[in-house]
DOSE-498149 format. One line per 2 residues: number of its first residue (from 1); their letters; for each residue x, y, z of N, C-alpha, C, O. Coordinates in pm, 1 decimal. Example, Ala and Ser with C-alpha at 12.3 -4.5 7.8 and 13.67 -1.06 7.14 Angstrom:
2
1 = as = 1319.0/-569.0/780.0/1230.0/-450.0/780.0/1320.0/-330.0/780.0/1423.6/-331.9/846.5 ~ 1285.0/-225.0/708.0/1367.0/-106.0/714.0/1290.0/3.0/787.0/1340.9/113.8/803.9
***
This chain:
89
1 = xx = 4806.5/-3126.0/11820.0/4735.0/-3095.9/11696.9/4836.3/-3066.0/11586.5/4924.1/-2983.2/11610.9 ~ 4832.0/-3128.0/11463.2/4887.9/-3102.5/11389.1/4883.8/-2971.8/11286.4/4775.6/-2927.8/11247.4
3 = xx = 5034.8/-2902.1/11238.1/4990.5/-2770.8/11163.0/4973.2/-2786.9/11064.7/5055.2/-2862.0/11011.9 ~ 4845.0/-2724.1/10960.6/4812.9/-2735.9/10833.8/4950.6/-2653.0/10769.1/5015.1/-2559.2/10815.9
5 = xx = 4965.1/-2726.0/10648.0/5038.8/-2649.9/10525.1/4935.9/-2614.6/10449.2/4840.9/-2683.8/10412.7 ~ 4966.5/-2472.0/10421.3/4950.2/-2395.8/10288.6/5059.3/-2449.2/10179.5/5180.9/-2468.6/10178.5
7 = xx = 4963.7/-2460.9/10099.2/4984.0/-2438.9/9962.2/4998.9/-2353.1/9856.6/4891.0/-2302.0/9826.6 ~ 5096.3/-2315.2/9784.1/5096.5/-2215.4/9725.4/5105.5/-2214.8/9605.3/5212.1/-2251.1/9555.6
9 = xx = 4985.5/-2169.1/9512.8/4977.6/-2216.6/9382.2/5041.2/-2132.8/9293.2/5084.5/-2034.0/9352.5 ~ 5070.9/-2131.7/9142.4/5079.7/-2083.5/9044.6/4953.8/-2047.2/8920.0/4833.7/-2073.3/8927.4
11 = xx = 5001.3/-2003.8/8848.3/4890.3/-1988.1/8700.6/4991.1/-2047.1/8561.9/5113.2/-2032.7/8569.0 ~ 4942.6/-2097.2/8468.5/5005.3/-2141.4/8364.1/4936.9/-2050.5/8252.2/4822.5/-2031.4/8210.8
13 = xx = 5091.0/-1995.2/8219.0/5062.4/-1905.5/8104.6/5169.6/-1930.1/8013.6/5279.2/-1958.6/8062.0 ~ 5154.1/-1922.8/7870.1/5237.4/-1936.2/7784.0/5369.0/-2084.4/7818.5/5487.3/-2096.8/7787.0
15 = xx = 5276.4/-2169.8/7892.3/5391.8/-2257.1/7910.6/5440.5/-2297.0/8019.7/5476.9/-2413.7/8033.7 ~ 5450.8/-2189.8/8133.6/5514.1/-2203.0/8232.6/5435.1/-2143.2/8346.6/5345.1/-2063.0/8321.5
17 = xx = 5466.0/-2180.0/8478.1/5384.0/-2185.8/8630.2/5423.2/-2071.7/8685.7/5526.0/-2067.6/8753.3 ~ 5313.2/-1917.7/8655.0/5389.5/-1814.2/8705.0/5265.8/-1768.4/8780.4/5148.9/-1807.0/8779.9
19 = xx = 5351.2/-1643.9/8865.0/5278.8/-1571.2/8985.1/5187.6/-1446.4/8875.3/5217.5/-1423.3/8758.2 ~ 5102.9/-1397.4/8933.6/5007.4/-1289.0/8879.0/5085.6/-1180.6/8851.8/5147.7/-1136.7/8948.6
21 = xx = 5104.2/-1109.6/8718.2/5166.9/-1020.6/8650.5/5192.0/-925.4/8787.5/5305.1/-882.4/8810.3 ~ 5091.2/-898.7/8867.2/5117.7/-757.0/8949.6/5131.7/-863.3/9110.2/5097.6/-797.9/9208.8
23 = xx = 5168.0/-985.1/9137.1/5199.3/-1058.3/9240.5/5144.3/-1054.4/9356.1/5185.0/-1066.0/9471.6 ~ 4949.5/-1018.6/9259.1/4906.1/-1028.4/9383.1/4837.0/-1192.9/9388.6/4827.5/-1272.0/9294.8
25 = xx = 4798.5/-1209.3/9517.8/4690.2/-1334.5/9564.0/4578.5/-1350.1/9637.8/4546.9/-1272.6/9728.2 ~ 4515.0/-1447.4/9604.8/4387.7/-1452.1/9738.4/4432.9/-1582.0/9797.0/4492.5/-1675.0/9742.8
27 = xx = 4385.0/-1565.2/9937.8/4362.5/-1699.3/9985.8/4212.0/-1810.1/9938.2/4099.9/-1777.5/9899.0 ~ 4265.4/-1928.7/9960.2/4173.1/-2014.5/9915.7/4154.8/-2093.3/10102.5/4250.9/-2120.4/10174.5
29 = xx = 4007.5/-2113.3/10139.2/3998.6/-2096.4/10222.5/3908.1/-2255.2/10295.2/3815.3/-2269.0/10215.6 ~ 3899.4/-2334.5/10368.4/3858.4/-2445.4/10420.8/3688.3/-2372.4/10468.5/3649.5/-2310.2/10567.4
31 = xx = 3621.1/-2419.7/10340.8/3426.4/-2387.1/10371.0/3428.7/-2422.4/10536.4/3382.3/-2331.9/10605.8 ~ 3473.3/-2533.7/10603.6/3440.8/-2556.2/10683.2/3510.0/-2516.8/10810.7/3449.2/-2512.9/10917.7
33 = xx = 3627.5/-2489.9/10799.8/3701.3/-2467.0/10977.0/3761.1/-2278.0/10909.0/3821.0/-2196.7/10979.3 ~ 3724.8/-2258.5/10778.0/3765.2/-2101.7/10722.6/3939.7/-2098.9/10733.6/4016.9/-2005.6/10711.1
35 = xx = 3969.4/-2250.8/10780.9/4143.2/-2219.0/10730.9/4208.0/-2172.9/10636.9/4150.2/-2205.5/10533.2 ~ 4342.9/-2084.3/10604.9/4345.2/-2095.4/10466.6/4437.3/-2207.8/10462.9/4530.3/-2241.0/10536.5
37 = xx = 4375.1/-2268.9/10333.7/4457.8/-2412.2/10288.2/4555.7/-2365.1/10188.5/4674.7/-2396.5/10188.2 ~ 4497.1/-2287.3/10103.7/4595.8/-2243.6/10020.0/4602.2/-2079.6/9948.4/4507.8/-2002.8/9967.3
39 = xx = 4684.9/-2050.9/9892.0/4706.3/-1906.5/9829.0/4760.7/-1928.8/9676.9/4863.0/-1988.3/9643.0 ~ 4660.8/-1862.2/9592.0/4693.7/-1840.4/9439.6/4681.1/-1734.1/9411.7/4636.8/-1646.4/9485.9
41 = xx = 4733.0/-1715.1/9251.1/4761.7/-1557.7/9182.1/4625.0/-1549.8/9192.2/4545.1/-1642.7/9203.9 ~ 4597.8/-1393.6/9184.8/4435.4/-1321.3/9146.8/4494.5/-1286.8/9031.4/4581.4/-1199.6/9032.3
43 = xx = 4460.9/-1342.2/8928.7/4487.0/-1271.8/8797.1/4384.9/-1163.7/8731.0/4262.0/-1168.5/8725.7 ~ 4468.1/-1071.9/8685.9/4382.0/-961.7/8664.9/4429.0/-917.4/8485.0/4521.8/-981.7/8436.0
45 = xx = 4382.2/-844.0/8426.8/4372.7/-767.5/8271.3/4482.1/-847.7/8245.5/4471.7/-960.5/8197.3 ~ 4603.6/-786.1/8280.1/4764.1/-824.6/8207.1/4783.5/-1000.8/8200.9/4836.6/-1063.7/8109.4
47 = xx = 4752.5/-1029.3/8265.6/4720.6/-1171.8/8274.6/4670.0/-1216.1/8163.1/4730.4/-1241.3/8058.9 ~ 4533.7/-1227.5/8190.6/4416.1/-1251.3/8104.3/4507.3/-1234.1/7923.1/4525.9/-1323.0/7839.9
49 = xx = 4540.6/-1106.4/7917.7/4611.5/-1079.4/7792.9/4708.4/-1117.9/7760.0/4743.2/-1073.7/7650.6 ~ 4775.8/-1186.1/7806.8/4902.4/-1267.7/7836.1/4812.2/-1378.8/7756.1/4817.7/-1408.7/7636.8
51 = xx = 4717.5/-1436.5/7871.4/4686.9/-1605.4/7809.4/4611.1/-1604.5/7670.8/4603.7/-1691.4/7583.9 ~ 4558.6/-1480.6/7678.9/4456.0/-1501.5/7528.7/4528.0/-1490.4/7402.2/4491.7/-1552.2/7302.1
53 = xx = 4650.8/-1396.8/7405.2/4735.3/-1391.7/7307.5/4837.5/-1554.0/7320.1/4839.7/-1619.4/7215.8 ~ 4881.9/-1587.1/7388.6/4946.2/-1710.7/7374.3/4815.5/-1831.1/7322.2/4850.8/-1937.3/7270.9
55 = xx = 4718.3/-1810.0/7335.7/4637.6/-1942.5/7282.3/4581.8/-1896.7/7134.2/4557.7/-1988.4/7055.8 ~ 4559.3/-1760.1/7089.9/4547.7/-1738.1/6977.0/4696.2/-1787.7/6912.0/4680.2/-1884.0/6837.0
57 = xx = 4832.1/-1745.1/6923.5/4920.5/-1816.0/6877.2/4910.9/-1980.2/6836.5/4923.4/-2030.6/6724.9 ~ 4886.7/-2039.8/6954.6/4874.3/-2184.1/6937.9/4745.6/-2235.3/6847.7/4737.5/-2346.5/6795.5
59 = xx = 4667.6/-2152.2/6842.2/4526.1/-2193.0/6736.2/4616.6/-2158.2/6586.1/4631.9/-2246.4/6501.5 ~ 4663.8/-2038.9/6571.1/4705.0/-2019.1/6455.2/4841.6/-2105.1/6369.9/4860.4/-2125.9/6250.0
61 = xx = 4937.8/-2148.6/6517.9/5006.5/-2242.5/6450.4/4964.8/-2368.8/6434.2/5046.2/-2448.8/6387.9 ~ 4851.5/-2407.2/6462.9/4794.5/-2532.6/6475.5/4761.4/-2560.8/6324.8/4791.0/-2665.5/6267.3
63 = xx = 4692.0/-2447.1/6264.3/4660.6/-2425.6/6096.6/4776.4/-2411.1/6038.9/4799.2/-2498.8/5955.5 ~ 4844.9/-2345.4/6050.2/4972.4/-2349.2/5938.9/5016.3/-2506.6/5937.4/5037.7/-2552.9/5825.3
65 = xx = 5029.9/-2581.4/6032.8/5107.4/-2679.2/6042.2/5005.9/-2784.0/5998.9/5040.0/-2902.3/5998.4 ~ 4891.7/-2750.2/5964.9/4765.9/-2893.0/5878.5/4687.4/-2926.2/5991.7/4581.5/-2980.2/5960.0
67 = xx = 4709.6/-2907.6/6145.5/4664.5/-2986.3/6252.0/4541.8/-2976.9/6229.2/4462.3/-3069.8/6214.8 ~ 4515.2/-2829.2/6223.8/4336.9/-2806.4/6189.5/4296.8/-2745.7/6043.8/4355.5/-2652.7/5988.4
69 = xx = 4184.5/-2817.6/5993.0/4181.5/-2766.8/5892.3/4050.6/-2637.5/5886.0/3944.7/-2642.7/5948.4 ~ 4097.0/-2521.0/5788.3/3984.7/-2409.0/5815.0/3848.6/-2445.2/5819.7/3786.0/-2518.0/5742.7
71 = xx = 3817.9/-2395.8/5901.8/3649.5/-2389.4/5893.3/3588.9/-2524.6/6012.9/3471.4/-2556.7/6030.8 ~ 3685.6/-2570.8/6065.9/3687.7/-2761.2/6114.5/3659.8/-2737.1/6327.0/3721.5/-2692.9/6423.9
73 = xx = 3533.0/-2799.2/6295.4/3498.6/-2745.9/6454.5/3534.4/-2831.3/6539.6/3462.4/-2926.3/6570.2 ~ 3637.9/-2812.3/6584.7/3777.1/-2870.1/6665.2/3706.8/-2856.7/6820.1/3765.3/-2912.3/6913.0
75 = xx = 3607.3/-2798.2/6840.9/3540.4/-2822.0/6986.3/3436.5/-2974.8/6951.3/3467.2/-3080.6/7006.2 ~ 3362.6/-2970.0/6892.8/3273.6/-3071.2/6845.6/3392.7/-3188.8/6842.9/3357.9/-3280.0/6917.8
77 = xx = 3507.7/-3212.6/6787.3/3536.3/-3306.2/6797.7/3637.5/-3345.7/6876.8/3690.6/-3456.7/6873.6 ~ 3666.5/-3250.0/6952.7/3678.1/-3273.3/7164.5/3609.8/-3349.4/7261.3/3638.9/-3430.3/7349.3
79 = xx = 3479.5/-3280.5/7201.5/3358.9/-3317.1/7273.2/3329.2/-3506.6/7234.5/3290.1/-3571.3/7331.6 ~ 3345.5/-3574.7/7118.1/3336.9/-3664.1/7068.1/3470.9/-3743.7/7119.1/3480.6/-3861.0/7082.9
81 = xx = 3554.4/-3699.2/7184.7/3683.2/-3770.4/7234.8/3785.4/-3784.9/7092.0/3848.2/-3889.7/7076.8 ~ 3790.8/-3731.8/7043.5/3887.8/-3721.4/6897.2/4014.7/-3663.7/6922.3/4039.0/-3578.3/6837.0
83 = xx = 4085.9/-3673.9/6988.1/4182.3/-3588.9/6999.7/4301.4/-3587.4/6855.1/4391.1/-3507.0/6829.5 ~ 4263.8/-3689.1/6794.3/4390.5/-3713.0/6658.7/4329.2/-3593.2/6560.9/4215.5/-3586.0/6514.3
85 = xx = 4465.4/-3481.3/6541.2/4445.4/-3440.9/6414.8/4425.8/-3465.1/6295.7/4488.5/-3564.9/6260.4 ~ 4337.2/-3395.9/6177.2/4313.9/-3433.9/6069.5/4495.6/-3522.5/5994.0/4519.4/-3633.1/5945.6
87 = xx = 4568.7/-3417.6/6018.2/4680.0/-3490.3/5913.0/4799.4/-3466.0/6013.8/4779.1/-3375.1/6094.3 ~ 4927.9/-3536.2/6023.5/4954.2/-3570.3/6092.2/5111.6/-3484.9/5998.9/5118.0/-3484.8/5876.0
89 = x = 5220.0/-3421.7/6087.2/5318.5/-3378.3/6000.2/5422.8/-3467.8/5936.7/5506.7/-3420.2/5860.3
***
């Protein structure tokens, strides 16, 4: 019988593939034989605050730089497959 590998995941925050601020994890687990297949961060508060402040950054430099213009509902035109910004630098 062959041995399963675990897998061991990361979280992407600010850029880069890191372990949970306080290094903890859960296992991720096979519904069917309850193996664990794999183990990722449990991200908790510090985390979370980590990613929300790095994507408010990236919304806000997105406006300075013309990408989005104020008021411009940049989900709606996600949703429409638009990915080209209004003006281009």
């Amino acid at each position: 019988m062959a041995t399963a590998t675990t897998e061991a995941y990361k979280q992407l925050i600010d850029g880069a593939w890191v372990e949970a601020a306080d290094g903890s994890t859960y296992d991720d687990r096979d519904p069917f034989t309850g193996d664990v297949v794999a183990t990722a961060p449990a991200g908790g508060a510090q985390d979370a605050t980590l990613d929300v402040r790095d994507r408010v950054q990236a919304v806000v430099y997105a406006y300075e730089c013309g990408l989005v213009q104020p008021g411009e509902d940049v989900l709606a035109r996600e949703r429409e497959g638009n990915h080209e910004p209004n003006r281009r630098l």
